[in-house]
Backbone as a printed PyTorch tensor [residue, N CA C, xyz], in Angstrom:
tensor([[[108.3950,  93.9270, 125.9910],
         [108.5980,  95.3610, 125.8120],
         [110.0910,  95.6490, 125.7590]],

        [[110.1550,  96.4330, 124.7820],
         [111.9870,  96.9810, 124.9980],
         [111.7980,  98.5740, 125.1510]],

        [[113.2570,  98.4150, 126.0430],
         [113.5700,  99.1860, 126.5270],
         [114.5410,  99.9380, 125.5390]],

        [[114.0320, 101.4500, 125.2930],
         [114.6370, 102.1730, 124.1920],
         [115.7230, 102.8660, 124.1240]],

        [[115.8630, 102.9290, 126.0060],
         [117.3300, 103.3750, 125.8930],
         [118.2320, 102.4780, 126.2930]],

        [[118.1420, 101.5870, 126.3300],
         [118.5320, 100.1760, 125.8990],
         [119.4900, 100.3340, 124.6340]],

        [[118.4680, 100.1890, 123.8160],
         [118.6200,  99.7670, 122.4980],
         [119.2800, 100.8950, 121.7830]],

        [[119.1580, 102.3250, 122.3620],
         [119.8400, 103.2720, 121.2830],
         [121.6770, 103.4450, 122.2560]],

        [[121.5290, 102.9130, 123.9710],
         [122.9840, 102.4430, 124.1630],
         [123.7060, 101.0870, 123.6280]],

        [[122.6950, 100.5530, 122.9840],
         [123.6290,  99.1890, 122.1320],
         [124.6080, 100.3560, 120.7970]],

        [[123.1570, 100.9310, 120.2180],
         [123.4950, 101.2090, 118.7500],
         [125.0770, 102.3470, 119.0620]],

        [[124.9770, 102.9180, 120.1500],
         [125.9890, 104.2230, 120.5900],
         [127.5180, 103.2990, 120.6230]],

        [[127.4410, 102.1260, 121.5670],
         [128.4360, 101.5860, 121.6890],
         [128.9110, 100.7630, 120.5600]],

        [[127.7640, 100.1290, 119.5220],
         [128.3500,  99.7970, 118.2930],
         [129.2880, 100.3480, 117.5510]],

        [[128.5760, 101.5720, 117.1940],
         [129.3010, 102.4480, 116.5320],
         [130.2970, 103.3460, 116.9750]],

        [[130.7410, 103.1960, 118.6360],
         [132.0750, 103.7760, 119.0600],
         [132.6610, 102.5220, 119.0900]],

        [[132.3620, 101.4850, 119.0370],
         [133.3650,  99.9590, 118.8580],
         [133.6510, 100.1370, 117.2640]],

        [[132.8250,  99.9220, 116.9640],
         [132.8120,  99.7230, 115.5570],
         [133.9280, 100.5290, 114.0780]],

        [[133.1750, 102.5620, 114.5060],
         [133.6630, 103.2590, 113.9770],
         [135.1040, 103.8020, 114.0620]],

        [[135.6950, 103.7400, 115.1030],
         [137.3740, 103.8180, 115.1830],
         [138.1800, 103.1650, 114.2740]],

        [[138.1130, 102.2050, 113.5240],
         [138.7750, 101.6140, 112.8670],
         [138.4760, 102.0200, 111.6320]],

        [[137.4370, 102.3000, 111.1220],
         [137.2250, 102.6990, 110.2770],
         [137.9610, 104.2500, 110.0860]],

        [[137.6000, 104.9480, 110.9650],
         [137.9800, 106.1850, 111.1200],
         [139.3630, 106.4560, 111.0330]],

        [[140.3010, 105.6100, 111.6520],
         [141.9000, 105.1900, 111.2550],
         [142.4330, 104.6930, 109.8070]],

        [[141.6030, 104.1800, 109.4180],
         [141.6260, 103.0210, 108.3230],
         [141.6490, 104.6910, 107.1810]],

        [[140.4910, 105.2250, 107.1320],
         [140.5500, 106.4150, 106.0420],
         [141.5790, 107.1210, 106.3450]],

        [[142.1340, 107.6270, 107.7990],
         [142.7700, 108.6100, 107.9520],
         [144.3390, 108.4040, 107.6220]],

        [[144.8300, 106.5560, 107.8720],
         [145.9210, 106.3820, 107.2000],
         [146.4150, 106.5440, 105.7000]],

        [[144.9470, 105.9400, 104.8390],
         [144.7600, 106.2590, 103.7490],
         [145.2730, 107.1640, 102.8960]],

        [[144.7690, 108.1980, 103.5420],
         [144.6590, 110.2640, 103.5930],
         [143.1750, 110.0650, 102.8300]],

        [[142.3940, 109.5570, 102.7460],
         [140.7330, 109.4610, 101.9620],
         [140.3010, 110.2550, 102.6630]],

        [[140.7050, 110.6470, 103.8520],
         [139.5830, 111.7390, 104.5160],
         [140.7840, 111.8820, 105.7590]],

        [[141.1320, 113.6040, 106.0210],
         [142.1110, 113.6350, 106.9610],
         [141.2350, 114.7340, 108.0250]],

        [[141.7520, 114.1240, 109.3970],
         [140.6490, 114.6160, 110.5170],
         [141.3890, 116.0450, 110.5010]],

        [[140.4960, 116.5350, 111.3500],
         [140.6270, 118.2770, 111.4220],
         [139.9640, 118.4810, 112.6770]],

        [[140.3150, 119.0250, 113.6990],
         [139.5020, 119.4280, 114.8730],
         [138.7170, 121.0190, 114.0540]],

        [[137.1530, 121.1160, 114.8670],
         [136.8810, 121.9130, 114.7230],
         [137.3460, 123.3950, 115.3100]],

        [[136.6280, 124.3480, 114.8270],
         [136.7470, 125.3430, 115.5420],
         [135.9350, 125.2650, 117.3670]],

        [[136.0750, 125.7830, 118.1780],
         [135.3520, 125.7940, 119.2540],
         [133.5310, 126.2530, 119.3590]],

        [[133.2970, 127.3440, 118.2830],
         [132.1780, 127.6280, 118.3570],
         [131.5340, 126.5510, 117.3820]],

        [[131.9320, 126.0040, 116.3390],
         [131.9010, 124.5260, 115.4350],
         [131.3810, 123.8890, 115.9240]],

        [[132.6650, 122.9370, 117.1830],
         [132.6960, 122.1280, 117.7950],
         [131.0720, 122.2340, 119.0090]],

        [[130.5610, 123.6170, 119.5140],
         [129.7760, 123.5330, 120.0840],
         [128.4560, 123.1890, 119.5690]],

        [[128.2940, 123.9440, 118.8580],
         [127.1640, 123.9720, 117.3950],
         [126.8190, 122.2650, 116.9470]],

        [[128.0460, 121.6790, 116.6000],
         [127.9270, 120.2100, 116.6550],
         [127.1240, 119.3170, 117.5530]],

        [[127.6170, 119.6860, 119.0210],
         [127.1870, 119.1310, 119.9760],
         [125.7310, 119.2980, 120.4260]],

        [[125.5150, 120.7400, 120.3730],
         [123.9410, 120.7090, 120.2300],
         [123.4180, 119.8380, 119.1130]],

        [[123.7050, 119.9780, 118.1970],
         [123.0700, 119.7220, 116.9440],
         [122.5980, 117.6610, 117.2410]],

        [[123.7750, 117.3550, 117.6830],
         [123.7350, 116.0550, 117.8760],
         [122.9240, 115.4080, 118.5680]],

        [[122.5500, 116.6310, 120.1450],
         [121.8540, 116.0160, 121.1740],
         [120.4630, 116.2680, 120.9690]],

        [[119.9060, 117.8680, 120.2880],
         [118.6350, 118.1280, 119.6030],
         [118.0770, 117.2980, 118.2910]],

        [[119.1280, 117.5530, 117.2480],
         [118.6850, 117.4450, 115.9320],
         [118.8060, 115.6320, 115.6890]],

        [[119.6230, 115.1170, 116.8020],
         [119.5330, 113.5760, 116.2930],
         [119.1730, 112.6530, 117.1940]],

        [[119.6930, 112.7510, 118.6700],
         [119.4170, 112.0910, 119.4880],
         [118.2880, 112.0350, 119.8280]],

        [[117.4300, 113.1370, 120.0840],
         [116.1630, 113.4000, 120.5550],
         [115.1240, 112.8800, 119.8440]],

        [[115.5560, 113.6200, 118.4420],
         [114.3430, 113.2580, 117.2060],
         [114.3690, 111.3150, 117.6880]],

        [[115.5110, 110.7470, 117.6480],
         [115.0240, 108.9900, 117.4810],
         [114.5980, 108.7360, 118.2830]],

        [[114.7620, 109.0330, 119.7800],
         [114.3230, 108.8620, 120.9740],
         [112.6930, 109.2050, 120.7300]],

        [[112.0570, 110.3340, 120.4160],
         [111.0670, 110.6260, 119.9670],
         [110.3450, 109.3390, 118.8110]],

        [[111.1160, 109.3380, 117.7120],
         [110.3470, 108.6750, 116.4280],
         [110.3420, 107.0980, 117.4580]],

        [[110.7050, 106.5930, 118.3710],
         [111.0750, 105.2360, 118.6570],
         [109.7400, 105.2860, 119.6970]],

        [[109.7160, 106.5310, 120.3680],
         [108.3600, 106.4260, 121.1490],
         [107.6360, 106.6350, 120.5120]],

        [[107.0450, 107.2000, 119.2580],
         [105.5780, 106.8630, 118.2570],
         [105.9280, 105.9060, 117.9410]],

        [[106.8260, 105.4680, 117.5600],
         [106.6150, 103.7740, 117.3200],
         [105.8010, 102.8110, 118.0220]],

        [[105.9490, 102.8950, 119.4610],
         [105.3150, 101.7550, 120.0980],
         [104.1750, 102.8490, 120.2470]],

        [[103.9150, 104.0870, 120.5870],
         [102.5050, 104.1670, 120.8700],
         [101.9160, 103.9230, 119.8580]],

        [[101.7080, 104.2630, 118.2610],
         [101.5550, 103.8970, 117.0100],
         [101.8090, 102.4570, 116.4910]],

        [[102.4260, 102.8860, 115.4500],
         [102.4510, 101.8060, 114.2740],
         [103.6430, 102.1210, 113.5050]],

        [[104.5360, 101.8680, 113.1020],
         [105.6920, 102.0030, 111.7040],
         [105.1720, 102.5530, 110.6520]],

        [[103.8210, 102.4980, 110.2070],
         [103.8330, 103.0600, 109.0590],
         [103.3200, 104.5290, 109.4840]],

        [[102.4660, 104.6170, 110.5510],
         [102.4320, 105.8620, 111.2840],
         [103.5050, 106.7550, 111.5870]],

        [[104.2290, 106.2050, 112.3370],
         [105.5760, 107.2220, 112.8160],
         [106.1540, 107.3400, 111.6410]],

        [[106.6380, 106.6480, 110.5300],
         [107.4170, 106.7340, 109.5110],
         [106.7540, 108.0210, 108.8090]],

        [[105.3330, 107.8780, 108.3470],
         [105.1400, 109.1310, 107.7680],
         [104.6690, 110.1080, 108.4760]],

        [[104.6700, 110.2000, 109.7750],
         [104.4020, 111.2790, 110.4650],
         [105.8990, 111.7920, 110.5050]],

        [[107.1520, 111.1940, 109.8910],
         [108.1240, 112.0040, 109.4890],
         [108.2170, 113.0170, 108.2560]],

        [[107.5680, 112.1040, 107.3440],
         [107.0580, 113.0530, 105.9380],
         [106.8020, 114.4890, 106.5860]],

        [[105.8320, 114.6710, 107.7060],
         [105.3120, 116.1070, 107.6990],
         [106.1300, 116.9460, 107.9130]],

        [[107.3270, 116.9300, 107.7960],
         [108.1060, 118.1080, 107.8550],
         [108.3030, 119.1070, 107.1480]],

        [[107.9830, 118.1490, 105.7340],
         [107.6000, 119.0780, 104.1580],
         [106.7690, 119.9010, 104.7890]],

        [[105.4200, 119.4810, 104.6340],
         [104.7190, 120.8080, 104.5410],
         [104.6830, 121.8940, 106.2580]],

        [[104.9650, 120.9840, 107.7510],
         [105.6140, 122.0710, 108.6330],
         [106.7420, 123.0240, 108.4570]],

        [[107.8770, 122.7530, 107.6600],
         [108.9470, 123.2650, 107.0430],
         [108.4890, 124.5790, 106.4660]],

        [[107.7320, 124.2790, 105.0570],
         [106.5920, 125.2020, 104.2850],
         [105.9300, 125.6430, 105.0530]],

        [[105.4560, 125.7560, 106.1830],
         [104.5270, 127.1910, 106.7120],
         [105.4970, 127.7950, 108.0190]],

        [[106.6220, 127.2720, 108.0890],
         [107.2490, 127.9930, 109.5540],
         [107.9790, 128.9740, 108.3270]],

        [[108.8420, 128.1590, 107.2360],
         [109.5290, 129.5240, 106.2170],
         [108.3750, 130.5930, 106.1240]],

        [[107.5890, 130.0660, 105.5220],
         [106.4040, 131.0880, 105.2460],
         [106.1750, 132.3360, 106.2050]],

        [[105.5510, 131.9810, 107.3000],
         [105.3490, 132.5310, 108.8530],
         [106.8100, 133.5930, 109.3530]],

        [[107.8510, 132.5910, 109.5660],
         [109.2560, 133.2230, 109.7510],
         [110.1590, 134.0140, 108.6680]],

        [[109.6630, 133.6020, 107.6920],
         [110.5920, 134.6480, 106.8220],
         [109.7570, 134.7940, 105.6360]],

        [[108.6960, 134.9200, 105.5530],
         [107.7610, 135.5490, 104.6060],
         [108.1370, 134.9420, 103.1230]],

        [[108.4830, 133.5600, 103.2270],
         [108.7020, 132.9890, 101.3750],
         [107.5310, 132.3320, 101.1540]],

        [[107.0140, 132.6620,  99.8350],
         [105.9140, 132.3000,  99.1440],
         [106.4620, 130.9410,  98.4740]],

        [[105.1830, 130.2020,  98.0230],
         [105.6970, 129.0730,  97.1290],
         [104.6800, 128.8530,  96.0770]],

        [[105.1720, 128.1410,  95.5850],
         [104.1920, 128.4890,  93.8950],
         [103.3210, 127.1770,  94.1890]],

        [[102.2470, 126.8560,  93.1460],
         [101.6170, 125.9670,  92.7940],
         [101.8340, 124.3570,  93.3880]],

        [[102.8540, 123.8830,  93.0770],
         [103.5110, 122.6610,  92.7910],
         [103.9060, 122.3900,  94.1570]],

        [[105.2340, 123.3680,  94.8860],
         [105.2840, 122.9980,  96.1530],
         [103.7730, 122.8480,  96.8400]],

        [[102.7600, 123.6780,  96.9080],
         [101.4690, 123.6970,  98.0940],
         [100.9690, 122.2160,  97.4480]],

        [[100.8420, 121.6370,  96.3780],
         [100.2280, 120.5960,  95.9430],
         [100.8640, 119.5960,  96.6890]],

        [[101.9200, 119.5040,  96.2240],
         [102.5650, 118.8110,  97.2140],
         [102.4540, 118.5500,  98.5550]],

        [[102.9480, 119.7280,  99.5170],
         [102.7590, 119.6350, 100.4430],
         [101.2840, 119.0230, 101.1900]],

        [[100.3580, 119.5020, 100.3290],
         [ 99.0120, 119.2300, 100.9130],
         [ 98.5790, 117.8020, 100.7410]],

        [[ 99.4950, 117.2660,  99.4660],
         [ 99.1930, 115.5180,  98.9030],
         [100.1740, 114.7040,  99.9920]],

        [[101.2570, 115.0200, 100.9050],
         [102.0430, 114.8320, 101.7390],
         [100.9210, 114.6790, 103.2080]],

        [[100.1380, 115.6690, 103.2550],
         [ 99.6470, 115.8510, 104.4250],
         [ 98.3210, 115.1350, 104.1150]],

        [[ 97.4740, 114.4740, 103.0770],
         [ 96.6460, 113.8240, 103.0780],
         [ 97.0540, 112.4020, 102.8950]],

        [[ 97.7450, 112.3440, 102.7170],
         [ 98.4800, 110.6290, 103.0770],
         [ 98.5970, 110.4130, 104.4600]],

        [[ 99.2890, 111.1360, 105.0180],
         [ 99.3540, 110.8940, 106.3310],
         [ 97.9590, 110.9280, 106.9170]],

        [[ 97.4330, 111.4770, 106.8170],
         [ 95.6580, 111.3880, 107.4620],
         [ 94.9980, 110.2130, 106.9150]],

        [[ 94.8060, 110.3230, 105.4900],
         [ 94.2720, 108.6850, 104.9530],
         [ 94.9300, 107.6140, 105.8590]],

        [[ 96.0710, 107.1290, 105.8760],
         [ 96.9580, 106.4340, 106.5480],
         [ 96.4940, 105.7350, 108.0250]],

        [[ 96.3940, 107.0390, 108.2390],
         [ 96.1840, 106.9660, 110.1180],
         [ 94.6980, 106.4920, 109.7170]],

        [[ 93.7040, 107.3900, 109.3650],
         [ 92.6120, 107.0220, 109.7170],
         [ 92.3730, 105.3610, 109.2250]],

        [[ 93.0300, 105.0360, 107.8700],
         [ 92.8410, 103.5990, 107.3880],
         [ 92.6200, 102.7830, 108.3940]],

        [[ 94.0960, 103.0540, 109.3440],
         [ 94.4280, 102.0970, 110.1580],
         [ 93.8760, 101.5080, 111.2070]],

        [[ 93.4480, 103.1350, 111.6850],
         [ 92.3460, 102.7840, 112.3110],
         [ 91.2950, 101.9540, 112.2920]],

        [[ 90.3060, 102.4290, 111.0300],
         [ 89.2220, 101.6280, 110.6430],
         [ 89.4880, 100.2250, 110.7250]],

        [[ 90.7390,  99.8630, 110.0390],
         [ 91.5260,  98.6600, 109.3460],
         [ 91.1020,  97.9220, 111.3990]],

        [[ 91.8170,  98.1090, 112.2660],
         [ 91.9300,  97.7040, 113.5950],
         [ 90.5330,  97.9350, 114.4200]],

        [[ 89.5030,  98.5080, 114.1290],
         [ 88.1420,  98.3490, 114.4140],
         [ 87.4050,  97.1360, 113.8080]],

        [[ 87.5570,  97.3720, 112.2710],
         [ 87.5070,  96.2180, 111.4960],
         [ 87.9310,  94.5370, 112.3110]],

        [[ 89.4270,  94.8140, 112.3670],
         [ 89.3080,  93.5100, 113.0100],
         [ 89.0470,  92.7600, 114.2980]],

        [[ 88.4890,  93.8920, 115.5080],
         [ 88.2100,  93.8960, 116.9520],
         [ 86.9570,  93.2190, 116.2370]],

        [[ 85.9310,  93.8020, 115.4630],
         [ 84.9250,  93.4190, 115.5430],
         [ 84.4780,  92.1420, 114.5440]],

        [[ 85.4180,  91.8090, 114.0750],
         [ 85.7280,  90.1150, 113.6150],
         [ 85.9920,  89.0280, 114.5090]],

        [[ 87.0270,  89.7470, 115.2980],
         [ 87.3380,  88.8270, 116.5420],
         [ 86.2620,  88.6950, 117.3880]],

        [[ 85.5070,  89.9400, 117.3710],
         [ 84.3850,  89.9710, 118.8640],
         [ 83.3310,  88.7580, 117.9170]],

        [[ 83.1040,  88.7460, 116.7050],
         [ 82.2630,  87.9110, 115.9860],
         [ 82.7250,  86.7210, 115.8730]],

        [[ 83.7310,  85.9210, 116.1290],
         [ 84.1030,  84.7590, 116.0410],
         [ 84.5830,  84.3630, 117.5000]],

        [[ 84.4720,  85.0200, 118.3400],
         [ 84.7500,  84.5870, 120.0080],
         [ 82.9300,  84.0600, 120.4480]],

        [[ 82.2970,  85.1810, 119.6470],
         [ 80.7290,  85.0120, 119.9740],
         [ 80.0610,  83.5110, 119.4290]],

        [[ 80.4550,  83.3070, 118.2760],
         [ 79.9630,  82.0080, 117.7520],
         [ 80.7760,  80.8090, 118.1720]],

        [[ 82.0030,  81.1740, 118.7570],
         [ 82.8730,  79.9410, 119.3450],
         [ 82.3560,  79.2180, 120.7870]],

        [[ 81.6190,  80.6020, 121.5100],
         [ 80.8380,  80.4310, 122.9790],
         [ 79.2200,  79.9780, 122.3350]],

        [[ 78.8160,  80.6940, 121.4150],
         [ 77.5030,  79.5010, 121.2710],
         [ 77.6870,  78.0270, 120.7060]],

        [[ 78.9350,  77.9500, 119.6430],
         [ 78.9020,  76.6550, 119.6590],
         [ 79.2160,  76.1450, 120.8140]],

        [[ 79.8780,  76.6420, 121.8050],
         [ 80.4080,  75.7160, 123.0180],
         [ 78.9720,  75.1400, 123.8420]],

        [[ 78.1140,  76.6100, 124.5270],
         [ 76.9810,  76.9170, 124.9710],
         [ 75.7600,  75.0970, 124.0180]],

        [[ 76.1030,  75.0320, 122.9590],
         [ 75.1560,  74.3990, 122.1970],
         [ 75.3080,  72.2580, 122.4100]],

        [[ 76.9670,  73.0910, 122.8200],
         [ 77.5540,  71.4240, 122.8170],
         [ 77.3370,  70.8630, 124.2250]],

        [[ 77.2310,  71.4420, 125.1450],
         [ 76.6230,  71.4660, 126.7990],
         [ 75.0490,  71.2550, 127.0750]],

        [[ 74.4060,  71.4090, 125.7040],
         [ 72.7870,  71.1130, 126.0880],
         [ 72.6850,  69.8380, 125.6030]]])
């Protein structure tokens, strides 16, 4: 089992080892020249970082192990069509044809998906339970 905050303090310290040099490297350049933000910026950032990024992986990394990868991955897809009904709901925008098709062909993948997988992992419990069974009668057969 790994430990996830583990693994997202490797990736943190990589990229504060890592990214400084880089970050010097452009700024000697002039390819990109730093700028402190404004203060209300700078705050806005910081939320943004600890809600909008930190959390979400911390999150997608725990459906991972309770799930599957191809699960959590497109249980990211659903944002399309959650996106499409909170605008909707919150600020009253309609969408034509094409977006709802969409959205709804977005949201039946993800259900096909899951349920496949399911089946797919019942499927093979009950292969295994069928070849553990004939492994104990041949055993059972070789004892008489």
């Amino acid at each position: 089992e790994v430990s996830m905050p583990l693994v997202f303090g490797f990736i943190g310290l990589l990229v504060l080892l890592a990214g400084w040099p880089v970050f010097l490297l452009l700024q000697a350049l002039r390819v990109e020249t730093f700028e402190w933000p404004q203060g209300r910026v700078l705050g806005s950032l910081a939320l943004n970082a600890l809600i909008g990024t930190n959390l979400s992986d911390v999150l997608w990394a725990y459906a991972l192990q309770l799930t599957s990868p191809l699960t959590a991955t497109l249980g990211l897809s659903l944002t399309i069509p959650f996106g499409m009904v909170s605008d909707a709901v919150l600020r009253g925008k309609r969408f034509n044809a094409t977006y709802l098709c969409g959205a709804l062909l977005v949201l039946a993948g993800f259900v096909l998906a899951t349920v496949a997988e399911r089946l797919w992992q019942v499927v093979r419990q009950r292969r295994m339970g069928e070849e553990s069974e004939r492994a104990m009668t041949s055993c059972d057969s070789e004892f008489e």
